[in-house]
N, C-alpha and C positions, 0 to 999 in steps of 0.2 A: 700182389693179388691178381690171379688171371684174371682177366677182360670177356662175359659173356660174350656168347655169338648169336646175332637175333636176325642175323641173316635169312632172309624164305627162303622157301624150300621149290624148287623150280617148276615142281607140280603147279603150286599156287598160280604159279602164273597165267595155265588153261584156264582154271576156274572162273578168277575176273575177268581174263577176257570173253568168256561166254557170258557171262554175266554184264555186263557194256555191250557186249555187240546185241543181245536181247533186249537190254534199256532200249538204244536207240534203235532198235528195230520196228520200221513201220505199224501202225499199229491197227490202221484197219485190218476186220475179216478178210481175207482175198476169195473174190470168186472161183469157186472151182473150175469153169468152164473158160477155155478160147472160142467166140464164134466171130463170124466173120460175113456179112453181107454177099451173097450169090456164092459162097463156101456152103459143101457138104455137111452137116454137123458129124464131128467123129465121136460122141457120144452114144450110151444106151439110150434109150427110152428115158424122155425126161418128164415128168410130169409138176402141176403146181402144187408146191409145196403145203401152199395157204392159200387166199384172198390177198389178189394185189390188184394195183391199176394199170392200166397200160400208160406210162407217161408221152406226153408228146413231147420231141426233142427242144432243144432248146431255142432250134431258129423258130421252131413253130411256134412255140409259146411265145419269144420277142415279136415275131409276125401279129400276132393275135393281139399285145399287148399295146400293139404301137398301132395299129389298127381301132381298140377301145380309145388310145390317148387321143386322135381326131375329132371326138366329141366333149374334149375337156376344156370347159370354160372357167379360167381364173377367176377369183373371188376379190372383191374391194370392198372398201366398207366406206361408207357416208358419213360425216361428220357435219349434223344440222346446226349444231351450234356455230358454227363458221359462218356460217349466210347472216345468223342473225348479229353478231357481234360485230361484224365489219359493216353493217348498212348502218346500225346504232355510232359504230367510228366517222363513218361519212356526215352522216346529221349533226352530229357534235361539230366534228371540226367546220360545217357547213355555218353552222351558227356562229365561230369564234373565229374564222378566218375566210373561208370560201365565199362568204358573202360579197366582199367586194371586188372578188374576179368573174365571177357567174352570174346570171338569174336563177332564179326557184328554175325557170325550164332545164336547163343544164341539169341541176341536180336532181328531179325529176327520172331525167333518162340515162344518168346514170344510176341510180338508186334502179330502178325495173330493169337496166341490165345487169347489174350485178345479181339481181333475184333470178334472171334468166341461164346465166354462167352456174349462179351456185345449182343449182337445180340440175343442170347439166351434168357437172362436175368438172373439178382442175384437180390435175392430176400431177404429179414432177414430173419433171422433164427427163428420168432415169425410168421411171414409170411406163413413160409413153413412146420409150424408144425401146424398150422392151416387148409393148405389143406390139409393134409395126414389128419386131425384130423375130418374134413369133408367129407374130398373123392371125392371132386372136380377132376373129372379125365383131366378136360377140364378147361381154362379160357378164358377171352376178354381180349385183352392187346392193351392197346388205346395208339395208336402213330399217334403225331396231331389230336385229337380227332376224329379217327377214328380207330373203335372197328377190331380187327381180331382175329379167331381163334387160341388158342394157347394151345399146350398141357401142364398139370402140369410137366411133368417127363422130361422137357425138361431144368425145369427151375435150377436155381444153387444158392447156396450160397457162401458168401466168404470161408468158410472150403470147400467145395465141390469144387467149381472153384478154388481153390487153390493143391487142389487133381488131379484135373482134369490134370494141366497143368503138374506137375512132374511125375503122369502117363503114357499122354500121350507122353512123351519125346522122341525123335529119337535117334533110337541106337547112332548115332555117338556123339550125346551131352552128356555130364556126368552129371549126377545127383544131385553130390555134389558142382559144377561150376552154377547149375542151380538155386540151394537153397539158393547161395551167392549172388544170386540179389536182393534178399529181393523182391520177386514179393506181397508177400500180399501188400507193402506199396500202388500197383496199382489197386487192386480189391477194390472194391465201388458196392453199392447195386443201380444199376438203373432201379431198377422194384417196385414199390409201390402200396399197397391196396389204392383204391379207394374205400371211405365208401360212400361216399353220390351217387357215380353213381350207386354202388351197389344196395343200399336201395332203391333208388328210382325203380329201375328194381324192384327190390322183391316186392315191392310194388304194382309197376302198375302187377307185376304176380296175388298179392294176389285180388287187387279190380277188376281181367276180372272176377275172382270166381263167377258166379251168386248168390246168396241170398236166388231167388224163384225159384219154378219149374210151374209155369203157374199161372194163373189168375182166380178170381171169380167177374164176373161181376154183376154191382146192380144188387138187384130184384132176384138174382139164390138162388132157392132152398137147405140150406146148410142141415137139419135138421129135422124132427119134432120126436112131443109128443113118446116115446115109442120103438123110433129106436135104434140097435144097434149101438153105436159109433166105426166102422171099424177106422182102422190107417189111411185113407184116410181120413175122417168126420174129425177126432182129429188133425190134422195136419192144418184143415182147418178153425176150432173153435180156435187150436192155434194162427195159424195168424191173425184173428179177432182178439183176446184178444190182441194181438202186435200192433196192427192200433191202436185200441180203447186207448191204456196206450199210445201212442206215440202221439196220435192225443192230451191227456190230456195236451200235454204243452203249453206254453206261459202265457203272465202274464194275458191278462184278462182272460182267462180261466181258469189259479190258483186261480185269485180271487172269480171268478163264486163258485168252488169246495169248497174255504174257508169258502166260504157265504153257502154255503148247510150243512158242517162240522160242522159249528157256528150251526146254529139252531135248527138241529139233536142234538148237545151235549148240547145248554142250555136248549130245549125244557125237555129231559131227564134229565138235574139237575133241572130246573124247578118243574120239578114232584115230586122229592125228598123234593123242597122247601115246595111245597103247601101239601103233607104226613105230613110234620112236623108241616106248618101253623095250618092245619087241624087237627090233634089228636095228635101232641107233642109238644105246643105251649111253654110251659117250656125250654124242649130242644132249640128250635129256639130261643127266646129270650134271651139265656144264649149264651155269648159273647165264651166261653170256649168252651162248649157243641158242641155250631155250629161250633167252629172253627175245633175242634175233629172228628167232622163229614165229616168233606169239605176236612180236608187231608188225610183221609182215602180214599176218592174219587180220589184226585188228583194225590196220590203218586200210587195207582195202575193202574189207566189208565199210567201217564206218562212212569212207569216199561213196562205195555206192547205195549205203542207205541217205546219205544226205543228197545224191544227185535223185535217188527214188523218190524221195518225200518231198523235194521240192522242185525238181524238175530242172535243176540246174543246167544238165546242158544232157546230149544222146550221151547213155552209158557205153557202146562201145569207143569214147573219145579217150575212158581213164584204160591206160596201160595195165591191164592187168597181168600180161606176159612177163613184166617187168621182174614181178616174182620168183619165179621157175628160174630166172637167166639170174639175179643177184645168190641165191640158194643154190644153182649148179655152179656159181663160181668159186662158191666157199665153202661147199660141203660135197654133193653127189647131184646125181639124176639122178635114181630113184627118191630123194626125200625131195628134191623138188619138182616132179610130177606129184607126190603123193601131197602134197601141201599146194599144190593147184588146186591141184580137181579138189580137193576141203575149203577151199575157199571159193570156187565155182559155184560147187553145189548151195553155200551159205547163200551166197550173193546172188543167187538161179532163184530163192523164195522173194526174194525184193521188186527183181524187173518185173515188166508187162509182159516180154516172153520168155519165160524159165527155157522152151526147149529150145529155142533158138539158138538165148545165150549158153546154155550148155553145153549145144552143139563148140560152137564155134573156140567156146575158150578151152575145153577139153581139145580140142584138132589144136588149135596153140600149142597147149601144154606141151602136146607130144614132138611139134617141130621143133620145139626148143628143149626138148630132150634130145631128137635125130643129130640136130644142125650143131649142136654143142657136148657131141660124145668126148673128144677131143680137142682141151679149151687150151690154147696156146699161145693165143694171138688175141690180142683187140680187135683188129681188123674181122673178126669170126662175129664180133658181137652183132656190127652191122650187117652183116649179112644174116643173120640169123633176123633182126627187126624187119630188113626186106622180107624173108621168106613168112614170115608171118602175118607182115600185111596181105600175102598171095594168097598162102593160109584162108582168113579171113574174106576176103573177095570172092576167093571162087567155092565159098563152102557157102557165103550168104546168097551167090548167085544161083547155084545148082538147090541149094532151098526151096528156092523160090520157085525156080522153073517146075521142081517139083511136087511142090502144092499147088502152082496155079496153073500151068503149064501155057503162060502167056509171058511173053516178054517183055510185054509191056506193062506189066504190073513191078517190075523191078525199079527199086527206090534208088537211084544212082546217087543221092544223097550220102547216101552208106557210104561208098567212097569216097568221099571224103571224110566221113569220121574218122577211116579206116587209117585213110592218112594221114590225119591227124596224131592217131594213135602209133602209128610208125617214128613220127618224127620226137612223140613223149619217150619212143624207146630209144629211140638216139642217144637221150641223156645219159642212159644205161652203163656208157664209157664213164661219165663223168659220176655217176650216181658209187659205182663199185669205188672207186677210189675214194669218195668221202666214207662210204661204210668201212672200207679198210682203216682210216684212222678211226673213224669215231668205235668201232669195236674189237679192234687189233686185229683186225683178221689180215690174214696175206694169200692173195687169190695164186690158183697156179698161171697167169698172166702175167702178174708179178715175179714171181718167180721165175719165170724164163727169161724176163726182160731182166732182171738183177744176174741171170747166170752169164747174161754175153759181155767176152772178154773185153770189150771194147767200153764196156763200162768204166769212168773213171776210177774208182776205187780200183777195181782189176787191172788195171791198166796200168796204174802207178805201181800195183803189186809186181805187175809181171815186170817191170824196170828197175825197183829198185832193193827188190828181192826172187830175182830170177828163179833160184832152187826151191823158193818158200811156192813161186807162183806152181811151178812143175809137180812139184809136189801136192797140190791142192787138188790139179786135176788127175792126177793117178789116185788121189783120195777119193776123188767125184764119182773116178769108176769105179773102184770097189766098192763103195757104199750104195751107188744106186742099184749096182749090181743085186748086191743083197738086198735092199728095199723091195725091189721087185720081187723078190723070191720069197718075202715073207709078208707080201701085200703090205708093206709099209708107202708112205707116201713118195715115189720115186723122185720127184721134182726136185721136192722139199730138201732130200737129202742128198740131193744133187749141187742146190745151190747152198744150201748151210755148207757144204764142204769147201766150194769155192772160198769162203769169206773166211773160215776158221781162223785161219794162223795170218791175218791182218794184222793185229798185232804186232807181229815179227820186225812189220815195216819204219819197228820206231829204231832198231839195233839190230839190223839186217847181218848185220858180219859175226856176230853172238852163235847163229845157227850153223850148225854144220853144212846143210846147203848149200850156201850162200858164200862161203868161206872158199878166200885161197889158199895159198900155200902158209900165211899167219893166222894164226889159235888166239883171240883176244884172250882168253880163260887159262893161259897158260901165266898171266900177269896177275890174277887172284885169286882169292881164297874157296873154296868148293862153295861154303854157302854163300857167297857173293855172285857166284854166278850161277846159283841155283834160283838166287832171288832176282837175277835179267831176265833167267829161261822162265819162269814164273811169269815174271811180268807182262808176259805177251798179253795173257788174256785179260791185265784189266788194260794195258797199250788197246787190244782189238775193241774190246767194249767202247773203248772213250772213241774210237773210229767211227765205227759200226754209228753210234749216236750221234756222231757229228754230222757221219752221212744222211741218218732219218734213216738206217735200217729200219724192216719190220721187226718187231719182237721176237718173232718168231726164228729170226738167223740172227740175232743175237744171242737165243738159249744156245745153238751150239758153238758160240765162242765161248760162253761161259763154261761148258759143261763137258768140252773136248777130252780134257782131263780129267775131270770129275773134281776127288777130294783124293787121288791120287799122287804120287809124291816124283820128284825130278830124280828119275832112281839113279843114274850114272853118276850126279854127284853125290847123291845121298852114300850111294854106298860107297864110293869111292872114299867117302869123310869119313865111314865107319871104318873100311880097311885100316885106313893109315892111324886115324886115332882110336882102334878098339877099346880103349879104359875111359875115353873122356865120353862125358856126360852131354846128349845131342839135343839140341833144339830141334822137335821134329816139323813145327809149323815153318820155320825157318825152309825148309824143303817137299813142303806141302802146295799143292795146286788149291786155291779157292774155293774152287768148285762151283756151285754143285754138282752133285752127282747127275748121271742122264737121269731123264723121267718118264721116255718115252720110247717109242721104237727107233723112229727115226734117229735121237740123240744116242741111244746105245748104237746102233748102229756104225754110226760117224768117229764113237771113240773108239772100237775095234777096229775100222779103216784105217784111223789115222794112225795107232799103234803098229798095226800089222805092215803097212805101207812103209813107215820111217826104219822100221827093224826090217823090213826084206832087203833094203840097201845095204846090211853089213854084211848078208850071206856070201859065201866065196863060190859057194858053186849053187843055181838054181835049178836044181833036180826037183823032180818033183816029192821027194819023202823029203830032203830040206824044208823044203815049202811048208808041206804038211804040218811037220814038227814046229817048225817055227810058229806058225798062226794056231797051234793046237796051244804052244806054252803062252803065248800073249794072252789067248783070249783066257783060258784058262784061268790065267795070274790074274786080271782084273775081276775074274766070277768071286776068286779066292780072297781077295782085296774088299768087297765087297761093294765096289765101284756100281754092279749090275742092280744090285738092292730094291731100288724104284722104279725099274721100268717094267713091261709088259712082257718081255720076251718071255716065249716056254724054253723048253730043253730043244725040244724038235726045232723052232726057230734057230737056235745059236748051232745045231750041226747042221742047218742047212746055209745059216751063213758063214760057218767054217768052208764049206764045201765049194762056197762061191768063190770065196775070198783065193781057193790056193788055184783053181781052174782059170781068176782072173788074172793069179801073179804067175800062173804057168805062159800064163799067152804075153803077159807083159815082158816074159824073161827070157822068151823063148828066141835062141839065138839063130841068124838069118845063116843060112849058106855061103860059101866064098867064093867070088865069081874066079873062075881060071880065065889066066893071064892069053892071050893070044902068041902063038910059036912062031916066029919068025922063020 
């Protein structure tokens, strides 16, 4: 039973991410307007909209608030039962024990000080280091919930009223008679902070605070085109902008905002869809491709809506350049400019200054389209993050000077964000490389670096299969040759040609090339050594993967041959045994067939290449004839089946193929001997 395929559909993929990048899209209204203190207003004619107030700023209001707080006198409350309970404690214990260490005078004067202390008040000792620690010089002290004034220095603790009372002692009482009563056991705190009558006082202090200082009625003239913005105007465009974010709440209103958020952000990946609909149609319908593209979109808007909304650190720190430079290494400039500026413009509705950052990440964009027309080196990438930071400095500098034409108004701050943001593109070397595994992709960086011969795998080839390695690169040239002529990817088919017949390298002496004056194949059977010559390409694959090739140069070891057959012994087996019945997979290449340009390409090189070595004389109608019948054979084979090629492509890569084995074959002059 076949297995549904419930696979998306790569459209999909635009959809939710407009759909998430509008969730988390900031959700205040944004004011329409930039204004700026001693700035021109670059606006019409603005007038009020409604009735508002003019708010006063913020210090003004903590000024004002901290200013009312100087008259705020903390609350305590009285507890009268305390006085009476502890003199009632004194009299008792006076009658059952203190009689015989005291007279009635003793107790006496301590009975009317404690009536003088409790009256006072004692207060803890957390209490009282509180208001020294304030400077309350005053408090309310509520007895029966009614407030009186009361001084701090009036008040006492138990050390303190315990001080109090053997200080104040009358000559004729003794001191040490007096300390024998154990008077602390009578002292108790009956004076307590009141928190909530406090706070609420402070409170009602802090809400009389006005807010505003006057009014602007609908219809009043706040503004127009050209005026200077005095500290009156800006205070006044202030509190607009305060209405306007304030009036932004509630739910139908969020929903309103959300619904305008939505359409602004899918309209703009929209755009991005139908760029790709429209001249990268490959990319879009490549399930990977598109997904690689959509999270490049999604994870930088999200980065700068979460540094918008909560102010995590300056948006020029997140590398947004980073984009352009990972998308021109694995696909083009033009689709990574056009996937800038759509993620510019998304991320321009979030910041404080859309035109600023507009500016500056569009002028990016474009250096990193200049500085990387031609990607061939890592060393390119750094330089291309320096030119960017340059970029960036002197487009934020010349800004400035020209809106404000002072130079002293230049945030030199910025540079170092700037820098900052240089050194996140640095990663850039390191960042390509994990997207190459994590998405198979093979940059053309890679691929130059895999084409130089000095590379082990080449290396080994060219030692211990000299003719397979010669071979490879007279494949290199004819094939990119043709690449280039039919806009295929030149690189690609440059270094897939290098790698092809690695393989080879398990039974070097099997191939013609490679071989001296002994024929191993003269010792067996036709199919036995159609199934060595065979075996190259699963020999190269197990290579290829031992090395960590990319995927991508292993299609064409797989695919050299196609589903093509080892025709020299094939038909050699048929000559000799015409009546017997043939195993044709026995003499079959694995294949698959090419899928692409580049892989058709590579198996007409290799073909054309190994057949122009039998030719006896390299004229150029030989030539001709020869790359006409090969390619031919394999159209007729059906070997070409799945790739892309037109008609027009395969004669202009015929055309390539005999002009590069004319220059290949073309015989030098003989230098004459010198005459004695």
């Amino acid at each position: 039973m076949k297995k549904k395929n419930y696979s998306i559909h790569p459209s999909v993929y635009f959809i939710i991410t407009a759909l998430l990048i509008a969730y988390f899209f900031p959700r205040e209204g944004k004011f329409r307007y930039q204004f700026y203190e001693g700035k021109p207003w670059r606006y019409g004619l603005l007038t009020a909209p409604s009735d508002f107030p003019i708010y006063k700023t913020e210090a003004e209001v903590q000024a004002e608030r901290d200013s009312a707080l100087t008259k705020f006198e903390p609350y305590y409350r009285l507890d009268a039962t305390v006085e009476s309970l502890e003199i009632d404690k004194l009299r008792n214990d006076y009658r059952e024990k203190l009689k015989n260490r005291a007279t009635s005078a003793y107790m006496q004067y301590i009975e009317s000080s404690l009536q003088k202390l409790y009256r006072s008040g004692i207060v803890s000792t957390q209490d009282m280091e509180a208001l020294k620690k304030d400077k309350y010089p005053q408090i309310n002290l509520l007895e029966n919930n009614i407030a009186h004034p009361h001084h701090s220095s009036d008040l006492f603790t138990v050390r303190t009223a315990y001080e109090f009372i053997i200080d104040n002692c009358p000559a004729h009482l003794k001191k040490p008679i007096l300390q024998s009563c154990d008077i602390n056991n009578y002292l108790t705190e009956n004076v307590s902070y009141d928190q909530a009558m406090s706070e609420k006082v402070k409170e009602d202090i802090l809400n009389s605070v006005p807010l505003a200082n006057g009014m602007v009625q609908a219809g009043e003239r706040i503004v127009d085109r050209g005026e200077i913005i005095d500290n009156h105007t800006y205070n006044v465009l202030r509190s607009l902008k305060i209405v306007h974010e304030t009036k932004s709440g509630g739910t139908q209103r969020q929903n309103i905002i959300l619904g305008g958020q939505f359409v602004l952000v899918f309209g703009l990946i929209f755009c991005l869809w139908l760029y790709l609909w429209s001249f990268r149609p490959k990319i879009l319908h490549n399930r990977k491709s598109a997904l690689f593209l959509i999270l490049c979109v999604l994870v930088s808007c999200i980065l700068t809506e979460l540094c918008a909304t909560y102010s995590l650190f300056n948006v020029y720190i997140l590398p947004f350049a980073i984009v352009p430079i990972v998308i021109r290494t694995f696909f083009d400039s033009r689709t990574a400019l056009f996937t800038h500026i759509v993620i510019a413009l998304i991320c321009s509705l979030m910041v404080p200054f859309p035109h600023e950052f507009l500016l500056l990440q569009i002028v990016a964009g474009m250096v990193v389209t200049f500085s990387l027309k031609d990607l061939y080196e890592r060393s390119q990438l750094f330089r291309c993050a320096f030119l960017i930071f340059m970029s960036y400095t002197l487009c934020y500098i010349s800004l400035v000077i020209y809106q404000e034409a002072d130079f002293k108004k230049i945030n030199w701050l910025m540079t170092l964000y700037f820098g900052i943001n240089f050194i996140l593109l640095m990663f850039t070397y390191i960042l390509v490389y994990m997207l190459e595994k994590a998405f198979g992709y093979v940059s053309s960086i890679t691929l130059v670096e895999l084409s130089n011969i000095n590379t082990p795998l080449l290396k080994k080839l060219s030692e211990t299969s000299p003719g397979t390695f010669q071979h490879s690169l007279q494949v290199s040239i004819l094939a990119s040759g043709a690449a280039s002529a039919v806009g295929a990817n030149t690189q690609l088919v440059r270094t897939g040609a290098m790698y092809h017949d690695i393989g080879k390298m398990a039974n070097p002496a099997f191939f013609t090339e490679n071989q001296g004056s002994v024929n191993p194949h003269n010792q067996l059977s036709y199919d036995q050594s159609a199934q060595i010559i065979i075996n190259h390409v699963h020999d190269g694959v197990k290579i290829a993967e031992k090395a960590m090739l990319p995927t991508a140069i292993i299609d064409f070891i797989r695919t050299h041959h196609g589903r093509g057959k080892a025709k020299y012994f094939y038909f050699s087996f048929k000559n000799q045994f015409p009546d017997k019945e043939i195993d044709e997979e026995l003499f079959t290449y694995p294949g698959p067939n090419p899928f692409s340009k580049e892989t058709a390409i590579l198996m007409m090189a290799d073909a054309v290449e190994a057949a122009s070595r039998s030719l006896k004389e390299h004229t150029e109608e030989s030539i001709r004839q020869l790359v006409e019948k090969i390619v031919e054979g394999q159209i007729a084979d059906g070997l070409m089946k799945n790739t892309p090629l037109t008609f027009k492509d395969v004669e202009t890569i015929k055309s390539v193929f005999v002009e590069k084995l004319k220059i290949m074959y073309h015989t030098r002059i003989s230098y004459p001997d010198l005459k004695k």
